[in-house]
Backbone as JSON, one array per atom type, in Angstrom:
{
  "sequence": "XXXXXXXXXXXXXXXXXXXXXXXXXXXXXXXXXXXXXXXXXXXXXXXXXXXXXXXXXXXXXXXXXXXXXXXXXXXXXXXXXXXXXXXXXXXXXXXXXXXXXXXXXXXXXXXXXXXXXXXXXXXXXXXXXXXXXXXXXXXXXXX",
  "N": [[6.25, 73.19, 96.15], [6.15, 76.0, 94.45], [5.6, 79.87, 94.78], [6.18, 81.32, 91.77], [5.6, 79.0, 90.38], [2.53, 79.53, 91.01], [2.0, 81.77, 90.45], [2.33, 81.83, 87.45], [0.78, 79.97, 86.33], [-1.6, 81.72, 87.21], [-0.73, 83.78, 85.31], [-1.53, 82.64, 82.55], [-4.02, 81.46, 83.51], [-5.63, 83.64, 82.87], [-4.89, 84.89, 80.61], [-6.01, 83.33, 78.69], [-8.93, 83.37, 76.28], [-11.47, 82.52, 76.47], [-11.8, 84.35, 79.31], [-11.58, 86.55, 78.85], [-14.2, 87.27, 78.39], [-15.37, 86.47, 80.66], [-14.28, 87.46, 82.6], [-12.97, 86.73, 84.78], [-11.31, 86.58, 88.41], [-8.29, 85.21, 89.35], [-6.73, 83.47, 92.26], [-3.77, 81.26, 93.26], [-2.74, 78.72, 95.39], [-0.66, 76.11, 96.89], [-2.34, 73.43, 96.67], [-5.22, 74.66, 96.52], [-7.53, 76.72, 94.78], [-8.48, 80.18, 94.22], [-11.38, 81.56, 93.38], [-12.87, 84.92, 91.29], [-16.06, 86.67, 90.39], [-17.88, 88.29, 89.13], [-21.29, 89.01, 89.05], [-23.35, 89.62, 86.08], [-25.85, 91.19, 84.38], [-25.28, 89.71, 81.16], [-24.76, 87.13, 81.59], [-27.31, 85.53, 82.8], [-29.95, 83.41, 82.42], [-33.55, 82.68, 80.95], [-34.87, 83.03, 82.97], [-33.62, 85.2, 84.56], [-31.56, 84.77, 86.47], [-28.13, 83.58, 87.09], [-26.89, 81.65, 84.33], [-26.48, 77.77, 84.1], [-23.92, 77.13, 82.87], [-22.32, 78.94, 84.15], [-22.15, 78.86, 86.44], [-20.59, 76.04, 86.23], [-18.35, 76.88, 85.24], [-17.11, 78.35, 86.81], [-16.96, 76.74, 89.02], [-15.46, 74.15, 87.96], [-12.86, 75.68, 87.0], [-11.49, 76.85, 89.57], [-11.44, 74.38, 90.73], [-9.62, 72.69, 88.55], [-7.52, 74.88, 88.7], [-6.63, 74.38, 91.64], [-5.39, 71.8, 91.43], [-3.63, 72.08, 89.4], [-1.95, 73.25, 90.55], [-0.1, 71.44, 91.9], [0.99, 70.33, 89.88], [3.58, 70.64, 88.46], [4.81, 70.68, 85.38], [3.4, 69.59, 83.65], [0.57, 70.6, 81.75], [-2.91, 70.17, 83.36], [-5.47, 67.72, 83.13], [-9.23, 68.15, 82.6], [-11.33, 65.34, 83.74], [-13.59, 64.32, 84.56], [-16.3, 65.89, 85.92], [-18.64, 66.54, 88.62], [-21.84, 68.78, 88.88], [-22.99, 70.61, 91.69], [-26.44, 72.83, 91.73], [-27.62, 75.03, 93.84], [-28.66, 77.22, 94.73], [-30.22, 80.39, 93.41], [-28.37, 82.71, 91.86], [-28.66, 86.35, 90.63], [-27.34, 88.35, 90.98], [-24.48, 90.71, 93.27], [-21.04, 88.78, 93.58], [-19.49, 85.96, 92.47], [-17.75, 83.67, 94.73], [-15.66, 81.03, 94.49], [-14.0, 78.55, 95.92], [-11.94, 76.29, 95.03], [-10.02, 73.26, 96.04], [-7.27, 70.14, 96.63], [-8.25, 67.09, 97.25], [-7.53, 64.39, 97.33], [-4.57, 62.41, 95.76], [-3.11, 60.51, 93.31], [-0.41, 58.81, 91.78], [-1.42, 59.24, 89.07], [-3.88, 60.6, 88.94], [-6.05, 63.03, 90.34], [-8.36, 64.45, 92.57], [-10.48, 67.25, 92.92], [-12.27, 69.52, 94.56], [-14.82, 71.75, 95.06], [-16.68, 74.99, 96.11], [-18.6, 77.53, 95.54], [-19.75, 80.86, 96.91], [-22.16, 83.13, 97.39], [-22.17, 86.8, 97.96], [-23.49, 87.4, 100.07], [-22.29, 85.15, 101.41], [-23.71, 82.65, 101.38], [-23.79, 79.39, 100.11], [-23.84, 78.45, 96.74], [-23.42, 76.7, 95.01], [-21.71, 73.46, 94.64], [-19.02, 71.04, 93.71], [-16.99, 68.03, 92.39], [-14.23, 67.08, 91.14], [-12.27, 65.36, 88.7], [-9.16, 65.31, 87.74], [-6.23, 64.99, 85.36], [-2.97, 64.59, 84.55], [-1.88, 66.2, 81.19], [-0.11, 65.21, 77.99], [0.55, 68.13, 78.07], [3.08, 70.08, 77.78], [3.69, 72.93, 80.8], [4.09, 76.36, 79.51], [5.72, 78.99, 78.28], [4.16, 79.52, 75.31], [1.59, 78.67, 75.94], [0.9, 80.6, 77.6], [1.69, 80.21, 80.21], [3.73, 82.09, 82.0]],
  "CA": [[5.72, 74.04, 95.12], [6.55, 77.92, 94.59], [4.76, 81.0, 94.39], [6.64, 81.5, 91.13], [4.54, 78.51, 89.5], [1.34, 79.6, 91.13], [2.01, 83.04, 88.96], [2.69, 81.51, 86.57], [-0.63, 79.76, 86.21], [-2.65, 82.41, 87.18], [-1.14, 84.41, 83.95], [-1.68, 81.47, 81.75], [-5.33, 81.76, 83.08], [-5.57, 85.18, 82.73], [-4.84, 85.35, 79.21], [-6.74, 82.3, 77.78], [-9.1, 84.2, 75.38], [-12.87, 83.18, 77.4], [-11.54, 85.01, 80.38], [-11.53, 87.98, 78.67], [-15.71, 87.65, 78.6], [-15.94, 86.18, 82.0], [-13.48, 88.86, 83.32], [-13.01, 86.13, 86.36], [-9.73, 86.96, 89.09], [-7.93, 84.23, 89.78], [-5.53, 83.5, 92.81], [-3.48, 79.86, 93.29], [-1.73, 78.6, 96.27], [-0.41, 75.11, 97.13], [-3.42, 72.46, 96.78], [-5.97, 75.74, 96.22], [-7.41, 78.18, 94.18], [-10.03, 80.87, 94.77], [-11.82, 82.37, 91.76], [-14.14, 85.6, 92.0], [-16.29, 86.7, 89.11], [-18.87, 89.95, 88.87], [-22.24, 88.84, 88.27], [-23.89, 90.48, 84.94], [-27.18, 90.47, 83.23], [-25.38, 88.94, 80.27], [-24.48, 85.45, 82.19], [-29.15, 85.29, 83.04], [-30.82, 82.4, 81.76], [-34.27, 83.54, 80.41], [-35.57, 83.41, 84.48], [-33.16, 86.3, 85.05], [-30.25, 84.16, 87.15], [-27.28, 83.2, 85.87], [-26.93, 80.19, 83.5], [-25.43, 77.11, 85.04], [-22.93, 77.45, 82.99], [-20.89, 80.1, 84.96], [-21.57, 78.06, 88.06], [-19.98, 75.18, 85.94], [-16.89, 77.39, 84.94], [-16.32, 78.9, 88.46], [-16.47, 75.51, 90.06], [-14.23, 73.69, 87.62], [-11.9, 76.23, 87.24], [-11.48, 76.93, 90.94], [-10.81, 72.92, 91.25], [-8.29, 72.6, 88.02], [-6.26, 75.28, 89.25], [-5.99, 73.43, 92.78], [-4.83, 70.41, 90.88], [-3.0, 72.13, 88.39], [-0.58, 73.47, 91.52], [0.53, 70.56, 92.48], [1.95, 69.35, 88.81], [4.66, 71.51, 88.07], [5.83, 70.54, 84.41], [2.25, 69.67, 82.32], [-1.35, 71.27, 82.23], [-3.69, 68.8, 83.68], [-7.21, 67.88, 82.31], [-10.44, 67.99, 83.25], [-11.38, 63.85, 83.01], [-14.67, 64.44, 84.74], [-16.66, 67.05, 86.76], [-20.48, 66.99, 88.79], [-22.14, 70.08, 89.64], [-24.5, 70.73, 92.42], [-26.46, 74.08, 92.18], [-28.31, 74.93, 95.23], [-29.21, 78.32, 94.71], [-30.1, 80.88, 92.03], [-27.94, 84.28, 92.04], [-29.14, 87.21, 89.57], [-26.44, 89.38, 91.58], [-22.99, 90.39, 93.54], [-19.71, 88.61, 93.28], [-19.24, 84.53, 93.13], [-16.81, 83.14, 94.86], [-14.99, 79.83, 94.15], [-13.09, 77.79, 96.21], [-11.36, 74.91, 94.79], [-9.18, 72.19, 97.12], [-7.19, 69.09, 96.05], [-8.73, 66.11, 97.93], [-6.67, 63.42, 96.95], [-3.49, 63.08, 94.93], [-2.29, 59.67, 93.3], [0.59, 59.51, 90.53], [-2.24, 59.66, 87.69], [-5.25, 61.39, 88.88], [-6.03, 64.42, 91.04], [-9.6, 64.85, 93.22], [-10.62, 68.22, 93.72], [-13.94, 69.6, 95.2], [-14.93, 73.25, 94.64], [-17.88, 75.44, 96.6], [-19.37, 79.05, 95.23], [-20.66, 81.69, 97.73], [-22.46, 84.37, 96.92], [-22.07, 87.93, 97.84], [-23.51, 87.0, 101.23], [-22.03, 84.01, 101.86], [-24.32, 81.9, 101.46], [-23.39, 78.99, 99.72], [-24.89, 78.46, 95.93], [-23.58, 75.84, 94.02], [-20.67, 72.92, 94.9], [-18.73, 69.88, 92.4], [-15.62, 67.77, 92.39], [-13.71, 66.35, 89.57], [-11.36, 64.43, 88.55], [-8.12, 65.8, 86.53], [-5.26, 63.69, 85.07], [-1.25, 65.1, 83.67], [-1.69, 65.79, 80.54], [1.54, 65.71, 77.24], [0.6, 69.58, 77.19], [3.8, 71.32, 78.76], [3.36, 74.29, 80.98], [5.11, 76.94, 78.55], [4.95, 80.19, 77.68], [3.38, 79.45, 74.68], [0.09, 78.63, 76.53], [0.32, 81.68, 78.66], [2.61, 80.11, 81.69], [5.01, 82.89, 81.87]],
  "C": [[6.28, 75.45, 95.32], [5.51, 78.74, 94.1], [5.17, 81.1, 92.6], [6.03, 80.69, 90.08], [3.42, 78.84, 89.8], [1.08, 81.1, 90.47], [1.42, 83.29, 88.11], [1.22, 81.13, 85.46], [-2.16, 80.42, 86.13], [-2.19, 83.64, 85.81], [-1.3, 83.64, 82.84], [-3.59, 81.59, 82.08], [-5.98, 83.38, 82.62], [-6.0, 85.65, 80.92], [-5.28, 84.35, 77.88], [-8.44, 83.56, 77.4], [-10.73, 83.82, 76.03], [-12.81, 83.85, 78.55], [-11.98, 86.47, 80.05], [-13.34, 88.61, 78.33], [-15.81, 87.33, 79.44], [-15.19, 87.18, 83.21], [-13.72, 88.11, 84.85], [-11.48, 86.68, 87.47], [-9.25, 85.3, 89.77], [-6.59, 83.93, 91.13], [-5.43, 82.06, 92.96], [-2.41, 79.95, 94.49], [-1.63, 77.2, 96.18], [-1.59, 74.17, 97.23], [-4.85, 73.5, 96.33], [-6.03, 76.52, 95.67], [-8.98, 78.88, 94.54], [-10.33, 81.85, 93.47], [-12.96, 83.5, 92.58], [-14.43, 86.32, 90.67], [-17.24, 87.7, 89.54], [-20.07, 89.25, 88.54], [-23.08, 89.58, 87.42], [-24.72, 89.73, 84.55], [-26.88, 89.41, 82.05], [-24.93, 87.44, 80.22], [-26.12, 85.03, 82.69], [-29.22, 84.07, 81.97], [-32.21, 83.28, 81.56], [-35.37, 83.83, 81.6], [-34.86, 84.53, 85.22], [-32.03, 86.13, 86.75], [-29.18, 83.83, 86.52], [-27.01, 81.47, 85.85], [-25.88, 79.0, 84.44], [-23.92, 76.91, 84.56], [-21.81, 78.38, 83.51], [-20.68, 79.52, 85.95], [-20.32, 76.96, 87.78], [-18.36, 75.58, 86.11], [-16.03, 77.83, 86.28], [-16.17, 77.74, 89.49], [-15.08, 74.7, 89.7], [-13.11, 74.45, 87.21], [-11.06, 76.28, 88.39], [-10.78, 75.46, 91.4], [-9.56, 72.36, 90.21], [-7.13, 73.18, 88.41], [-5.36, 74.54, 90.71], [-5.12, 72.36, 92.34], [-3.98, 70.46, 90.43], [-1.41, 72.82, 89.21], [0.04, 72.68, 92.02], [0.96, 69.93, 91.33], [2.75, 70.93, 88.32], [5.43, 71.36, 86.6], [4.26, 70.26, 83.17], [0.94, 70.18, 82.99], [-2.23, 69.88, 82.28], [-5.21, 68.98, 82.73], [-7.93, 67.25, 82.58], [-11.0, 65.94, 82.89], [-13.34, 63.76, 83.48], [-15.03, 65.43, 85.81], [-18.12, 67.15, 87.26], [-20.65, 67.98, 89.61], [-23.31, 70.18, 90.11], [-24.76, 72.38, 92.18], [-27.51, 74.11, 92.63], [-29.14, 76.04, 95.47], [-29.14, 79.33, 93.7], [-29.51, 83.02, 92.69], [-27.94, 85.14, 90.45], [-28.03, 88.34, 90.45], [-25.87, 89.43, 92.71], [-21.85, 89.97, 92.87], [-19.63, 86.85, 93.71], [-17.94, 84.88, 93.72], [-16.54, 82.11, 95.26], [-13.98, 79.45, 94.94], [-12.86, 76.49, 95.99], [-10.23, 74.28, 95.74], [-9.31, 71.35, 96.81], [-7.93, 68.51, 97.53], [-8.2, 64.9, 98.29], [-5.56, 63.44, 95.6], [-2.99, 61.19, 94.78], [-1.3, 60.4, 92.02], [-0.35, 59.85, 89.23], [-3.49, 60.39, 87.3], [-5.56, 62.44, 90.61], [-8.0, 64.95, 91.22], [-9.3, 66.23, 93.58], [-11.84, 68.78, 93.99], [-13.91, 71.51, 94.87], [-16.72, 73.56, 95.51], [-17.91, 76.87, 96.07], [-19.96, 79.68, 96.66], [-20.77, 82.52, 97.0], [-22.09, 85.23, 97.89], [-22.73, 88.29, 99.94], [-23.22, 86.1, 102.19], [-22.27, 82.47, 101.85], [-24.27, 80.96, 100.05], [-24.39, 78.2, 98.68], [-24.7, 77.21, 94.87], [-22.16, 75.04, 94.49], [-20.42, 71.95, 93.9], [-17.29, 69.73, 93.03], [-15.62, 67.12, 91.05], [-12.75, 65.16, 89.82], [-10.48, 64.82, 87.67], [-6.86, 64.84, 86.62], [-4.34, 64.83, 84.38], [-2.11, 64.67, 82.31], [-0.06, 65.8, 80.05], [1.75, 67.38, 77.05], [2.01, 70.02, 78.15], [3.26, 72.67, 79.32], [4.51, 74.71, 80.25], [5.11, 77.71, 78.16], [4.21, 80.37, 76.22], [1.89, 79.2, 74.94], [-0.03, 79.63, 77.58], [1.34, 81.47, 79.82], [3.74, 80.76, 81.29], [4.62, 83.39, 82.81]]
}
C-alpha cells in the first residue's frame, strides 16, 4: 500500500458533504484508521448524551477506512455492521480506532473501539465490507 492512497482517502472523506456537520479528522494507515470527532450539544439525545448515531458513524467509519486501505482501485461497502455502546459521553473528544481483522478476496472484517476523552472505552463494533464497481476517482473526492 502507499501513503499516497491513504491521502487520498482521507480527502475523499474529508469532502463527502456529512463531514462537513460532523467536522470528524480522519487519519489512514495500512490495515487502520483512527477517527477523532469534538463532542457537541447538537449530537445529545433528549438525556443530554450523544445519540448512538455518532457512536455508529465513528465506529463504522473508523473500520471502512481500515478496509478501504487495503483495496487500492474501488470504494468498498459497508455489507453489515453491530454496535456495542457501553458508555454514555455528553463531552470531550471520541476517538475511533478501526483495524482490518481478516482479509479474503471478497470480504473484509474490521472491528472498531471509541475512547473517550479519558480513555475510557465507550462504545465498540465490527463489520463486514465487500469491493464495490465504485472506482476510487477524483470524482468521489479520491484526489
Amino acid at each position: 500500500m502507499s501513503e499516497e492512497h491513504y491521502r487520498k482517502l482521507e480527502n475523499m472523506y474529508a469532502s463527502a458533504p456529512i463531514n462537513q456537520y460532523f467536522a470528524p479528522e480522519l487519519r489512514v494507515a495500512e490495515g487502520k484508521a483512527t477517527l477523532s470527532m469534538a463532542v457537541r450539544p447538537d449530537f445529545f439525545h433528549a438525556a443530554g448524551a450523544i445519540h448512538g448515531s455518532v457512536y455508529f458513524k465513528a465506529l463504522d467509519d473508523s473500520a471502512f477506512f481500515a478496509a478501504n486501505s487495503l483495496v487500492t482501485d474501488v470504494f468498498v461497502l459497508t455489507v453489515s455492521f453491530t454496535t456495542y455502546i457501553v458508555r454514555p459521553v455528553s463531552q470531550g473528544t471520541l476517538l475511533a480506532t478501526g483495524s482490518v481483522v481478516h482479509r479474503s478476496r471478497s470480504l473484509i472484517v474490521a472491528e472498531s473501539a471509541i475512547v473517550d476523552a479519558e480513555g475510557r472505552q465507550v462504545a465498540r463494533g465490527n463489520g463486514t465490507f465487500m469491493p464495490s464497481r465504485i472506482a476510487l476517482h477524483e470524482d468521489i473526492g479520491y484526489r
